[in-house]
N, C-alpha and C positions, 0 to 999 in steps of 0.2 A: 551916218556913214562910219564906217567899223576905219578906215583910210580916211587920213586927209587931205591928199589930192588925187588925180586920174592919171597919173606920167606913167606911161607904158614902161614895163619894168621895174618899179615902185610898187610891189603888190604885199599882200601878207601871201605867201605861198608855201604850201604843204608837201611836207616830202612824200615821195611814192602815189598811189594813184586814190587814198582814200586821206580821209581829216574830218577834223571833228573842230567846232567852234562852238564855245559857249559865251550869250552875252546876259551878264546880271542885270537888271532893271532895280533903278530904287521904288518901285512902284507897281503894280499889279498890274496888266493891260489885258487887252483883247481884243488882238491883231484881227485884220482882215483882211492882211497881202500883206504880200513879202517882194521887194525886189530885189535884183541882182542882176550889176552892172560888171562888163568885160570890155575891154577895147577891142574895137572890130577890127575883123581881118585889113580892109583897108589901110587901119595906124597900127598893124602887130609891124616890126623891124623884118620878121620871116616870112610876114604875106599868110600867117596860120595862125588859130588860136586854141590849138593843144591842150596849152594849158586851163582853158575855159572849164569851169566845174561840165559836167554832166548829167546826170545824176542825182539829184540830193532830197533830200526828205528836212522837215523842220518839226523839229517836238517842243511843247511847251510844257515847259516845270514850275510847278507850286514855290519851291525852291529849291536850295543847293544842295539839298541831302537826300532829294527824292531819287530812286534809283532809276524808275522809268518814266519817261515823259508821256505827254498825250500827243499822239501824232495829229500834226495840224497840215499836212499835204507831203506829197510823194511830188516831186517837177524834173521838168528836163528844162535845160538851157539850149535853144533853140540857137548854134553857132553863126547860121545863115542868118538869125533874124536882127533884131535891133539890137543894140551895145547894152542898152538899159531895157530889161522882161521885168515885169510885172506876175507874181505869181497871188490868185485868191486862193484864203484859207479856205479848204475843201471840207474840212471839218465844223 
Protein backbone atom coordinates (compact mmCIF):
# COMPACT_ATOMS: atom_id res chain seq x y z
CA UNK A 1 0.00 0.00 0.00
CA UNK A 2 1.67 3.17 -1.43
CA UNK A 3 -0.96 5.07 1.98
CA UNK A 4 -1.10 4.11 5.25
CA UNK A 5 -4.55 4.38 5.98
CA UNK A 6 -8.26 4.53 3.90
CA UNK A 7 -9.69 8.17 5.65
CA UNK A 8 -11.50 9.74 2.82
CA UNK A 9 -9.44 12.89 2.10
CA UNK A 10 -6.09 11.44 3.24
CA UNK A 11 -4.99 10.57 -0.34
CA UNK A 12 -1.67 11.07 -2.33
CA UNK A 13 -3.39 13.44 -5.01
CA UNK A 14 -2.24 14.82 -8.18
CA UNK A 15 -2.80 18.06 -9.49
CA UNK A 16 -4.59 18.67 -12.78
CA UNK A 17 -6.26 15.66 -14.57
CA UNK A 18 -2.88 13.52 -15.45
CA UNK A 19 0.32 11.89 -12.72
CA UNK A 20 2.68 9.77 -12.95
CA UNK A 21 3.84 7.42 -9.92
CA UNK A 22 6.93 5.56 -9.73
CA UNK A 23 7.53 2.84 -7.16
CA UNK A 24 11.33 1.34 -6.64
CA UNK A 25 11.34 -2.36 -5.60
CA UNK A 26 14.62 -3.68 -3.83
CA UNK A 27 14.03 -6.76 -5.76
CA UNK A 28 13.12 -7.75 -9.24
CA UNK A 29 9.37 -9.08 -9.50
CA UNK A 30 6.89 -10.34 -11.89
CA UNK A 31 3.66 -8.97 -11.12
CA UNK A 32 0.47 -10.47 -12.10
CA UNK A 33 -2.22 -7.83 -10.97
CA UNK A 34 -2.37 -4.81 -9.92
CA UNK A 35 -4.95 -3.30 -7.62
CA UNK A 36 -6.48 -0.03 -7.02
CA UNK A 37 -8.48 0.97 -4.21
CA UNK A 38 -11.02 4.51 -4.06
CA UNK A 39 -13.62 5.11 -1.57
CA UNK A 40 -16.87 4.62 -2.88
CA UNK A 41 -19.40 6.92 -3.60
CA UNK A 42 -21.37 5.89 -0.59
CA UNK A 43 -18.23 7.25 2.07
CA UNK A 44 -17.05 10.33 -0.68
CA UNK A 45 -18.29 13.59 1.88
CA UNK A 46 -19.86 14.79 -1.90
CA UNK A 47 -21.82 11.67 -2.75
CA UNK A 48 -19.09 11.54 -6.18
CA UNK A 49 -15.81 10.07 -6.72
CA UNK A 50 -14.30 12.67 -9.34
CA UNK A 51 -11.35 12.28 -8.23
CA UNK A 52 -11.20 8.40 -8.71
CA UNK A 53 -8.08 7.67 -11.26
CA UNK A 54 -9.73 6.64 -14.72
CA UNK A 55 -7.63 5.77 -17.04
CA UNK A 56 -4.24 4.35 -16.27
CA UNK A 57 -1.76 2.15 -17.96
CA UNK A 58 1.26 0.42 -15.70
CA UNK A 59 4.97 0.05 -17.21
CA UNK A 60 7.56 -1.98 -15.79
CA UNK A 61 11.29 -0.92 -15.57
CA UNK A 62 14.43 -2.83 -15.52
CA UNK A 63 15.50 0.08 -13.52
CA UNK A 64 15.76 3.74 -12.84
CA UNK A 65 17.58 4.93 -15.79
CA UNK A 66 15.67 3.00 -18.34
CA UNK A 67 13.79 5.64 -20.43
CA UNK A 68 10.81 3.38 -21.61
CA UNK A 69 9.02 0.91 -19.66
CA UNK A 70 7.28 -2.44 -20.83
CA UNK A 71 3.70 -1.78 -20.88
CA UNK A 72 2.12 -4.42 -18.58
CA UNK A 73 -1.82 -3.22 -19.03
CA UNK A 74 -3.95 -0.16 -20.26
CA UNK A 75 -7.34 -0.36 -17.25
CA UNK A 76 -10.12 1.66 -16.45
CA UNK A 77 -11.37 2.00 -12.76
CA UNK A 78 -14.85 1.00 -12.96
CA UNK A 79 -16.50 4.21 -10.49
CA UNK A 80 -19.79 2.22 -10.17
CA UNK A 81 -17.91 -1.05 -9.15
CA UNK A 82 -16.27 -2.06 -5.90
CA UNK A 83 -13.90 0.48 -3.84
CA UNK A 84 -11.04 -2.13 -4.17
CA UNK A 85 -10.62 -3.54 -8.72
CA UNK A 86 -8.33 -5.94 -9.19
CA UNK A 87 -6.52 -5.29 -12.48
CA UNK A 88 -4.50 -8.81 -14.41
CA UNK A 89 -1.17 -8.03 -16.19
CA UNK A 90 -2.27 -8.28 -19.73
CA UNK A 91 1.05 -8.58 -20.89
Amino acid sequence: SVQPDMYPGNCWAFKGSQGYLVVRLSMKIYPTAFTLEHISKALSPTGNITSAPRNFSVYGLDDEYQEEGKLLGEYVYDQDGEPLQTFPVMV
